[in-house]
C-alpha positions as CSV (number, residue, x, y, z in Angstrom):
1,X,-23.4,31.8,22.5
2,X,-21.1,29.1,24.0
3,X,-21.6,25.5,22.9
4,X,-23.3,23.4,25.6
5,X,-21.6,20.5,24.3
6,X,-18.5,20.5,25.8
7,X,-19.7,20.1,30.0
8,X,-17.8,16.7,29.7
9,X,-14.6,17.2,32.0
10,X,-11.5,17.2,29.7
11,X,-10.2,14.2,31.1
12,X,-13.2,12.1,30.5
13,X,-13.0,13.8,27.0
14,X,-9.6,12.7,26.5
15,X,-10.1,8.9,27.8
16,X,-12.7,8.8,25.1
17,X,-10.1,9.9,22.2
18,X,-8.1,7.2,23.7
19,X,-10.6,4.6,23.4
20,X,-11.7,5.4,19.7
21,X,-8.1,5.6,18.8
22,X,-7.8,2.3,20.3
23,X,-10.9,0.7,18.6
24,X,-9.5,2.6,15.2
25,X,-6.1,1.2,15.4
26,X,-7.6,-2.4,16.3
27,X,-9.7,-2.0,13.1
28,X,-7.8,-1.0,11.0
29,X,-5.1,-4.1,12.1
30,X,-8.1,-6.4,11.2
31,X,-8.7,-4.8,7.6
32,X,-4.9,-5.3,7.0
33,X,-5.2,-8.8,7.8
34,X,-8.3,-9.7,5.9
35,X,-6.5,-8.0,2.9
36,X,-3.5,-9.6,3.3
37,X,-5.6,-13.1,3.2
38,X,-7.5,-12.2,0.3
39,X,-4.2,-11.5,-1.8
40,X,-3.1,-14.8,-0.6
41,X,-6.0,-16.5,-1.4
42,X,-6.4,-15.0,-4.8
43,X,-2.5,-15.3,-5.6
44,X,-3.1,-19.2,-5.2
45,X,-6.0,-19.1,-7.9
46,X,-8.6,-20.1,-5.6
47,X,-10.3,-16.9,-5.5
48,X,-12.8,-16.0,-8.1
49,X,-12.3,-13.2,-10.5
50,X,-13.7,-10.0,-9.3
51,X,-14.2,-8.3,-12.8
């Protein structure tokens, strides 16, 4: 049996990876910088201890 799945043209399919990849990329630059803050924030001792 074939998988009905897959009636999206490839080039819609392919637009769509780009998106996500996109959106991931954008996230993953925002996680990055909230870390970066929190390491900043905790190296000037005004973060509270997390243990």
């Amino acid at each position: 049996m074939e998988d009905n799945h897959k009636s999206t043209p490839k080039s819609a399919q392919s637009e769509r990876e780009a998106r996500l990849k996109a959106a991931l990329k954008a996230n993953m630059g925002r996680r990055k910088a909230q870390a970066q803050a929190r390491a900043r924030a905790h190296g000037d001792g005004t973060d509270k201890k997390d243990s």
